[in-house]
N, C-alpha and C positions, 0 to 999 in steps of 0.2 A: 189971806191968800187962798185961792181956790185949789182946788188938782184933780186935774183934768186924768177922769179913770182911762188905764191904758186900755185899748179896744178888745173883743173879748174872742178868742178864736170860736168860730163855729162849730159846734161837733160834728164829727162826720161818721157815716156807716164805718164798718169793718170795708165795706164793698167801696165804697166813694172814697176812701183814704188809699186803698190800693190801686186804683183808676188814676186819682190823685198823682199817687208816685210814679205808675208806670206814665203817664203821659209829660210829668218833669223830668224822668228819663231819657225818655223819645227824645224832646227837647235839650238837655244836653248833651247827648249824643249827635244828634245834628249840628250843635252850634260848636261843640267845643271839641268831642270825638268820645271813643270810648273809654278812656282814663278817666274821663271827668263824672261816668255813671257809676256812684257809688254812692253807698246812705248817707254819709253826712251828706255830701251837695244833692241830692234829690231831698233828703230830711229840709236843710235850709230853703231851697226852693219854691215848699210847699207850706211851709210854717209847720214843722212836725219836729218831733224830736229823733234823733239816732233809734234811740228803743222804740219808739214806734215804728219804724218798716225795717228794723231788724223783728220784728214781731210777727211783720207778713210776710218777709223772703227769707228769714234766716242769716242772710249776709250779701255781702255786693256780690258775689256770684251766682245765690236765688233771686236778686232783681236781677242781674243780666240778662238769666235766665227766662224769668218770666216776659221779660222786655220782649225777647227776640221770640220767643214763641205770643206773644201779642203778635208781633209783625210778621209773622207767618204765617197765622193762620189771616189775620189782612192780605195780606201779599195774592198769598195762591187763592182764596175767596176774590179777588177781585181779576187774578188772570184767568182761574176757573171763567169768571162771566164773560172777559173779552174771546176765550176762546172758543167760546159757544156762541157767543154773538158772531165773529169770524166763521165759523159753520155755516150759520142760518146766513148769511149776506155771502160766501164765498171770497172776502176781502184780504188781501194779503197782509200776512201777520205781522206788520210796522205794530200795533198797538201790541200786543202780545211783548213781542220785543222791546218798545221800551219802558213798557209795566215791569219786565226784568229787570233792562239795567238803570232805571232809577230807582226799583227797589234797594239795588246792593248800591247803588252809587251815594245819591242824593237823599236818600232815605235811610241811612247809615248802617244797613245789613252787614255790607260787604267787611267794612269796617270792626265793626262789633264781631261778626265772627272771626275775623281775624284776629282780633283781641284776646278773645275768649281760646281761639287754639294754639295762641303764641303763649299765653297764661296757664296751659297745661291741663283747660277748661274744657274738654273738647266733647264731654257728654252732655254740657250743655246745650249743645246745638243739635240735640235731639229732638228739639221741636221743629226746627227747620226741614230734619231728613223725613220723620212723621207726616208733617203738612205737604210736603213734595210728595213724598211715598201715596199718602191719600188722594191729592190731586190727580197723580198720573192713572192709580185706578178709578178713580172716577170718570176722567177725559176717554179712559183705552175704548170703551162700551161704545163712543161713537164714532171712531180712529179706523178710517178704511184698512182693511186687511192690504191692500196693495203700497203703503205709503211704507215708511221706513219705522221701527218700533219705537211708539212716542217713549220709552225711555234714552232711548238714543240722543233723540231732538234735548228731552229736556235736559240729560247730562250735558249737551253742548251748551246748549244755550245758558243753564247756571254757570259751569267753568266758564265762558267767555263774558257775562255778569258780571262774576265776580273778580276773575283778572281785569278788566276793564278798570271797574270802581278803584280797584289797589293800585295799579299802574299803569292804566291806561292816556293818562294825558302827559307823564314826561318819556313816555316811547311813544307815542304818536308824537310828540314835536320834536323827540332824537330820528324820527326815520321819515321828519317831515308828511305827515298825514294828518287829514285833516283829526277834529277832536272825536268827530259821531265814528270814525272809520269803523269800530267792531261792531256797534250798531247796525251799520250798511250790511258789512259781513255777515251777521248775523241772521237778517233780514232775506238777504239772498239764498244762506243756505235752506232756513225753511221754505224758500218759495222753490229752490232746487227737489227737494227732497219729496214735496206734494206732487213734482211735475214730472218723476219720475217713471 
C-alpha cells in the first residue's frame, strides 16, 4: 500500500504571509461582514495557523486594524487621483463620489468601522482619520480660495458615505427613493458648492 505524502505548505516571507492575511480579511469582510475578520477565520483561510498572525497583528483588533488602514490608504490614493483628474478635465465629481460610497459601502469600510466603534475599538480607525487628514492637505494646495473649505466637502461627503453604506437602502425603500438617492445628493452638493 502506498501513501500519498500530504502537500507541503509553501513558505512564505514575513511580508507575503501578512499580504496573505490582510487580503483573506478584505475578503471576509466583504463576503461575510466584520465579525467574520478575525485570526482563526483569516488563519483557516490562508492555510496558517492562529500563532501565526497573532504573530503579525497581535490580535483580531491589530488585523482590523491593519486591514482598515490597508483600505485607507487605497481609498484616499485612489480618490486623491480622481480628484486631480477632475481638476485637469473640469468634470463633475460623479467619480469622486462614488469612489466614496463604494469604498464604505461595497468595499466594506463603512461596515468595519462601525464594527470597530460599536467594539469600543475606536483608535483603531486612526488610520482612516490619518489618510483623510493627509489627503485633504494634500488636495487644499490646489482647492480655489473662492470654493467652500475642502474640509467642509469632505466631512459631508464621509458622513453621507458612511450613513449610506449603514442605512441607506432600508430608508430609501421606507421613504420610497430610489437606491443611488444620496449618491445624487451628494453629487449635486459638490457641483453646488464649485458653483458658488
Amino acid at each position: 500500500m502506498s501513501v500519498t505524502p500530504l502537500p507541503t505548505r509553501r513558505r512564505l516571507s514575513p511580508e507575503e504571509s501578512r499580504e496573505a492575511a490582510l487580503e483573506a480579511a478584505r475578503a471576509l469582510l466583504v463576503e461575510v461582514g466584520p465579525q467574520a475578520v478575525t485570526l482563526k477565520a483569516v488563519a483557516a483561510r490562508i492555510g496558517r495557523t492562529h500563532a501565526n498572525l497573532l504573530h503579525h497583528f497581535g490580535s483580531a483588533d491589530g488585523l482590523q486594524k491593519a486591514l482598515i488602514g490597508r483600505m485607507a490608504g487605497y481609498i484616499t490614493s485612489t480618490i486623491r487621483e480622481a480628484v486631480l483628474r477632475q481638476r485637469e478635465t473640469d468634470q463633475e465629481p460623479a467619480e469622486v463620489v462614488d469612489l466614496a460610497f463604494d469604498s464604505f459601502d461595497t468595499g466594506g469600510a463603512g461596515a468595519l468601522a462601525s464594527w470597530m466603534i460599536l467594539n469600543g475599538n475606536e483608535d483603531a480607525l486612526d488610520p482612516i482619520f490619518e489618510a483623510i487628514h493627509d489627503l485633504v492637505d494634500d488636495l487644499a494646495a490646489g482647492h480655489s480660495k473662492g470654493e467652500r473649505p475642502l474640509q467642509d466637502e469632505t466631512l459631508q461627503l464621509v458622513l453621507m458615505a458612511l450613513g449610506d453604506a449603514l442605512f441607506g437602502a432600508p430608508l430609501t425603500r421606507a421613504l420610497g427613493l430610489p437606491r443611488n438617492r444620496a449618491r445624487h445628493l451628494a453629487r449635486e452638493m459638490l457641483i453646488h458648492d464649485r458653483n458658488i
